[in-house]
N, C-alpha and C positions, 0 to 999 in steps of 0.2 A: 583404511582411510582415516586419516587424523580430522580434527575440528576444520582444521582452515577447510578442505577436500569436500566436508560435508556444507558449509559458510558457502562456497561458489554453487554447488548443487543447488542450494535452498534460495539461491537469490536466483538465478537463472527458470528454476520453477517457480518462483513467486510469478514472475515477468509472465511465464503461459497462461499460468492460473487466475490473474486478472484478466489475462485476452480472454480467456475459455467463458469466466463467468457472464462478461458483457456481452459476448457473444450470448449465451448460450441464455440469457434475460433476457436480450434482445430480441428473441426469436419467441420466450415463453408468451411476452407481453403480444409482438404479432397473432402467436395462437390462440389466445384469449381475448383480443380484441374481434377477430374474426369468426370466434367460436358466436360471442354475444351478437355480431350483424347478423350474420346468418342466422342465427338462433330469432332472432328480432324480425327480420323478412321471411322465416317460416310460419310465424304465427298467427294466425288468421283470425276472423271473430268470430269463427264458431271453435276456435281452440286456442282461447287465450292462459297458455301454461306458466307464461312467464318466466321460459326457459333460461332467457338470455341472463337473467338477474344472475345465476349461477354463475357465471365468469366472474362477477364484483368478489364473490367471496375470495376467490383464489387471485386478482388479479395482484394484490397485496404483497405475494412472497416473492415475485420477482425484483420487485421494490426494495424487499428488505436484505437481496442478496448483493441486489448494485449497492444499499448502501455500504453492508460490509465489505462490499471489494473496494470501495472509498479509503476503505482505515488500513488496507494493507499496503503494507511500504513498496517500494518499487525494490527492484536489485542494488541501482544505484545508492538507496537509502541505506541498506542492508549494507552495505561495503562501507559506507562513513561510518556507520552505527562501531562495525567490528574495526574501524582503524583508529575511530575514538577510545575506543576499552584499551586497545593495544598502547597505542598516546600515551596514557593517564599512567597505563604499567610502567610506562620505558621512564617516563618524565619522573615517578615513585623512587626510583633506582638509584643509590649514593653515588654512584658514578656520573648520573645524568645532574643530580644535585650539584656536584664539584663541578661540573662544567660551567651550568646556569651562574652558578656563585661568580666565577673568572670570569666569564662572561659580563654579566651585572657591573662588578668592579671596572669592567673595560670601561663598558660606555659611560659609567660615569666618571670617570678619569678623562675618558675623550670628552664630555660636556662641560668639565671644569676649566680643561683647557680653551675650550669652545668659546664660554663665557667669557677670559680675562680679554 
């Protein structure tokens, strides 16, 4: 598999791997929510343990994983990112330069005439 072959894999797994986590947060934060009611409706006043407080500690890490799946790019992103490196190579190129140059001289030769 060359670069490009692995560039489609890594953007197509980017795309599950954000569904997975929100999912997969989504579901921590339900279990921790309902860990601490139940924990809260078990507790009686002759057994005040203050079980429920337990979910606060851990309810955190879910938090902190939606935020990193916030910062990873989509596929879509992933594909502009790699056609902009490839861009910037091809536009480097003395060939692409000679072009831009003929080019440049056109339109301004066509705006000169434009003007009179």
């Amino acid at each position: 598999m060359n670069n490009l072959s692995w560039l489609i894999y890594f953007a197509e797994v980017v795309n599950n791997f954000n569904a997975f986590i929100g999912i997969s947060c989504g579901l921590a934060i339900l279990c921790i929510l309902f860990y601490m009611l139940f924990s809260a409706i078990e507790e009686t006043s002759m057994n005040p343990k203050g079980k429920w407080k337990k979910g606060l500690r851990y309810i955190w890490i879910p938090f902190l994983f939606l935020g990193i799946s916030c910062f990873i790019p989509s596929g879509n992103t992933i594909y502009m990112l790699a056609a902009s490196e490839v861009g910037e190579q091809v536009i480097k190129t003395p060939e692409a330069k000679e072009v831009f140059d003929s080019l440049k001289a056109r339109i301004l030769d066509e705006l000169k005439v434009e003007t009179k």
